[in-house]
N, C-alpha and C positions, 0 to 999 in steps of 0.2 A: 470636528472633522475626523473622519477614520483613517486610519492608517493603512497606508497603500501598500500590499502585498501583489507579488507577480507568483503564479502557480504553472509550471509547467507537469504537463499528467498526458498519459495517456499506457497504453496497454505494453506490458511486458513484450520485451527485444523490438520495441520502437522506435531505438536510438535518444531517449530523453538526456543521458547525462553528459553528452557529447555540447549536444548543443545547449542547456543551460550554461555549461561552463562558459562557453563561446559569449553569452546575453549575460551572465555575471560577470564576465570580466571588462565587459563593455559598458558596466552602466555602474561600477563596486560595489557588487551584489554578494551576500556572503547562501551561501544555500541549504538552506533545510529539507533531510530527508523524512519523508511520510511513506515509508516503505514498513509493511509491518513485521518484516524479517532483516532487515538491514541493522535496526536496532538492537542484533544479538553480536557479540563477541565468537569470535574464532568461525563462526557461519560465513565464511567469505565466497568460496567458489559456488555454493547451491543457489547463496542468493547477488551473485553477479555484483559480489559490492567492488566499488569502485579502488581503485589500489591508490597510495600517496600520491607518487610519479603521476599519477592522469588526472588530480586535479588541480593542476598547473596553478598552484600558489592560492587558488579559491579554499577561503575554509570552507567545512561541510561537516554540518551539526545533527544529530541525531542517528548518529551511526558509533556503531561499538558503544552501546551508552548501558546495555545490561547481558548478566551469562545465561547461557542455553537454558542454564536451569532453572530459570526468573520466570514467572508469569510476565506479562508485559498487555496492555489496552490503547483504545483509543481513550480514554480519560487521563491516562497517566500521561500518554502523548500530548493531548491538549496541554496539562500542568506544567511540564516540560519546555515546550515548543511555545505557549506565550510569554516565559522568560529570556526564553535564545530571541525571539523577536524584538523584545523590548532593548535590550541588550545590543543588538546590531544596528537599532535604530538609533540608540544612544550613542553609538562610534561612529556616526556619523552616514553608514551604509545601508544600503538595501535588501531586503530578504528577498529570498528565491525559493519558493517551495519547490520540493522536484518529485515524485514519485508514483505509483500504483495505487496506492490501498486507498480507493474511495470512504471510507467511512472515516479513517483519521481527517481526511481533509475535511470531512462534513462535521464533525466534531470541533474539529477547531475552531472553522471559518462562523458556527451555528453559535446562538446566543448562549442556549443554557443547556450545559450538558447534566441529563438525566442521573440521578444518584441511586445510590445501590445499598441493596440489606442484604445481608449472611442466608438470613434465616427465610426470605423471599426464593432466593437463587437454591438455597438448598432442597426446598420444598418441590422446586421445579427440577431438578436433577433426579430425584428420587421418581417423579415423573416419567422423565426421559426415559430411566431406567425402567420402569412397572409398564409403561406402555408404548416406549419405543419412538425412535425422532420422530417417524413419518406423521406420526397422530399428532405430535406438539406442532409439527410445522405445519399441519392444516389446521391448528387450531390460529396460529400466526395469522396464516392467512385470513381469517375471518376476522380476529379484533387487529388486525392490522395489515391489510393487504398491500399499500405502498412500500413497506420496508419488507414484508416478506417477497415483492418482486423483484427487491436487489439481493437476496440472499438465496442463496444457493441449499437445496432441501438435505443436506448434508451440513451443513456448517453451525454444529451442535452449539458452538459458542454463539454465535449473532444471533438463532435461533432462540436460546436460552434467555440470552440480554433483552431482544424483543418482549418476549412473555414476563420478565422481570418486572421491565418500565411499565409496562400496561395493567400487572397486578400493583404495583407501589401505586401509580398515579392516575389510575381509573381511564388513561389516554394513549395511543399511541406513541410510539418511539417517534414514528414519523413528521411526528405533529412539535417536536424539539426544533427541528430542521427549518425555522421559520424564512418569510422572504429574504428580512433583512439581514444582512451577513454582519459581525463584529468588524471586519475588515476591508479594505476598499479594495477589493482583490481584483487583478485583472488574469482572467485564466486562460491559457488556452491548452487544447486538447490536441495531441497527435496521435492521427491516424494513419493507416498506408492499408495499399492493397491486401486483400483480408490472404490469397494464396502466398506472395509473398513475406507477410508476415509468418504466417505459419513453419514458411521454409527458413529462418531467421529463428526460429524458436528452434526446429531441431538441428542447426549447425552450432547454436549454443549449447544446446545439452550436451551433441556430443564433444565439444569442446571442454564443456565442464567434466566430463569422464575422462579425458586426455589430460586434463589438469591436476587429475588427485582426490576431483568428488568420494569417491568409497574411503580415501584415504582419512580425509577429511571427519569424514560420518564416525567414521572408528575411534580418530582422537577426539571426540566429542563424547563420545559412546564412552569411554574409558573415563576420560578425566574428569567429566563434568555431569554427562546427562542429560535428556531434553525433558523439559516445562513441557504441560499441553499446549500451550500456544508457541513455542517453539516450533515444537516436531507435528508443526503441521504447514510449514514452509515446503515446497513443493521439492520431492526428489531424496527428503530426509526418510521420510517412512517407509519410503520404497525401498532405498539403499537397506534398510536395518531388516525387511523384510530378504532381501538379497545374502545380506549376510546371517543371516538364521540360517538361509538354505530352503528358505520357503518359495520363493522363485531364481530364475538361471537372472544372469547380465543380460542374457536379451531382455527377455519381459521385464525387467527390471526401466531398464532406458526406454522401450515403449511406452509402459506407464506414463512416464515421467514426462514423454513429449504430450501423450493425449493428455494428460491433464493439465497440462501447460497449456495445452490451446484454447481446453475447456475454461481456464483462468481465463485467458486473454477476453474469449469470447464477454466473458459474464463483465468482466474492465470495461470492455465498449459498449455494455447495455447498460451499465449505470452511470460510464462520464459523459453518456449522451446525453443523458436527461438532469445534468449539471446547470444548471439556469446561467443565464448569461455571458457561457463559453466562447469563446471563436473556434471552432476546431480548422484545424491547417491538416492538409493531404501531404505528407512525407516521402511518400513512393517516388523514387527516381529523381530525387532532389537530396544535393549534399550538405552537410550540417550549417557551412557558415551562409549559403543563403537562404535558410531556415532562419538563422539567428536574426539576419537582417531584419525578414517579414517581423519576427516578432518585435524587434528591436525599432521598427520604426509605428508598429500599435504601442507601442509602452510609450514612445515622444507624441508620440499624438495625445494620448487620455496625459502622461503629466511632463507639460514642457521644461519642467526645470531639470528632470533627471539626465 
């Protein structure tokens, strides 16, 4: 028998952490984040992490687990995240997956994740370099078109990893991602009106500049330092381009919301095509009869919880 996981996902300022707490506390559920920035130390306001006080006595794993200036994957995440599972199941409780980054979840939930060579990745950076992403990411798309249509023709790392897996093992990344899942995961997906959504992303940024964001960037920037996969958490690179002087605070928070949306958007074209989802419509519904809906699919699929 596989082991029953609950995945709450759906696209940035959807309101996810509100109401998992609300269905972890209902059912003692401890919750794991798959957010692929939340997992940095001191990155607290850019990436909307959750503060002590709001998780109302629920643990929540995978958060502050490495420093800015750490590489960080979806593989390490998998190594990580199937011991916090085994572990909560062993005390007796439930996991709650809760966050964005569709490929951590796909990595996890998938049989065999893909292994990796030095001397593969380096071969293809030198690539990158000599003839530039656009040509690698068409090249993507032809020995692998399913995973190059959830990757975005900029995101030099997925990009990279894809042409890895496909020189190491003559196949597809995509072709990892098999039907059957490791877990008996029940997901559902939240969505809301796409105009409203939008307007939720830029009352958060600028809330996030009212907060200390610049301030934030700068104590990172001094003490520590951003890893490439760091400083590529939305609002970091813009800020440091801000504080250069290379653009003003306006264009700076522009940015920052257009490509917030450009996330979101690219969020809801791949957790659509997440097999076996329920997705629930969020708009103009508050979190605890949100919780409910979910809370009464979780007693239906397993009546002991």
């Amino acid at each position: 028998m596989r082991t029953p996981l609950i995945v709450i996902t759906g696209p940035t300022a959807v309101g996810k952490t509100e109401i998992s707490i609300l269905v972890a506390k209902e059912i003692s559920g401890e919750i794991i984040s798959f957010d692929a920035f939340q997992v940095y130390r001191f990155m607290n306001i850019g990436t909307n992490k959750i503060k002590k006080e709001e998780m109302r006595g629920i643990p929540h794993h995978m958060i502050d687990v490495v420093n800015p200036n750490e590489e960080f994957s979806s593989g390490r995440f998998k190594e990580m995240a199937e011991k916090i599972i085994d572990s909560i199941y062993k005390g007796g409780k439930i996991p709650v997956l809760v966050g964005g980054t569709g490929l951590y979840l796909r990595t996890l939930l998938s049989f065999e994740p893909p292994g990796s060579k030095k001397e593969v990745r380096k071969k293809i950076e030198e690539e990158v370099e000599k003839l530039g992403l656009n040509t690698l990411y068409e090249k993507l798309k032809r020995v692998d078109p399913v995973f190059a249509g959830k990757v975005s023709p900029k995101d030099r790392k997925r990009i990279i990893r894809g042409l890895e897996v496909y020189e190491i093992y003559k196949k597809p990344i995509s072709s990892f991602f098999g039907e059957e899942e490791r877990y008996d995961a029940l997901k559902f997906i939240l969505l809301m009106d796409r105009k409203k959504l939008y307007k939720r992303i830029e009352d958060r940024v600028d809330r996030m500049f009212d907060m200390g964001f610049v301030d934030e960037v700068k104590r990172i920037k001094e003490y520590w330092g951003f890893s490439k996969t760091s400083k590529k958490a939305i609002g970091y690179e813009e800020i440091l381009l801000y504080l250069s002087g290379e653009i003003s605070l306006e264009e700076c928070k522009r940015r920052i919301k257009k490509r917030t949306k450009e996330y979101a958007r690219r969020q809801i074209i791949w957790l659509r095509k997440e097999k076996g989802a329920i997705i629930i419509d969020v708009t103009d519904k508050n979190p605890y009869e949100l919780a409910e809906e979910i809370l009464r699919k979780v007693k239906e699929k397993w009546k002991n919880l």
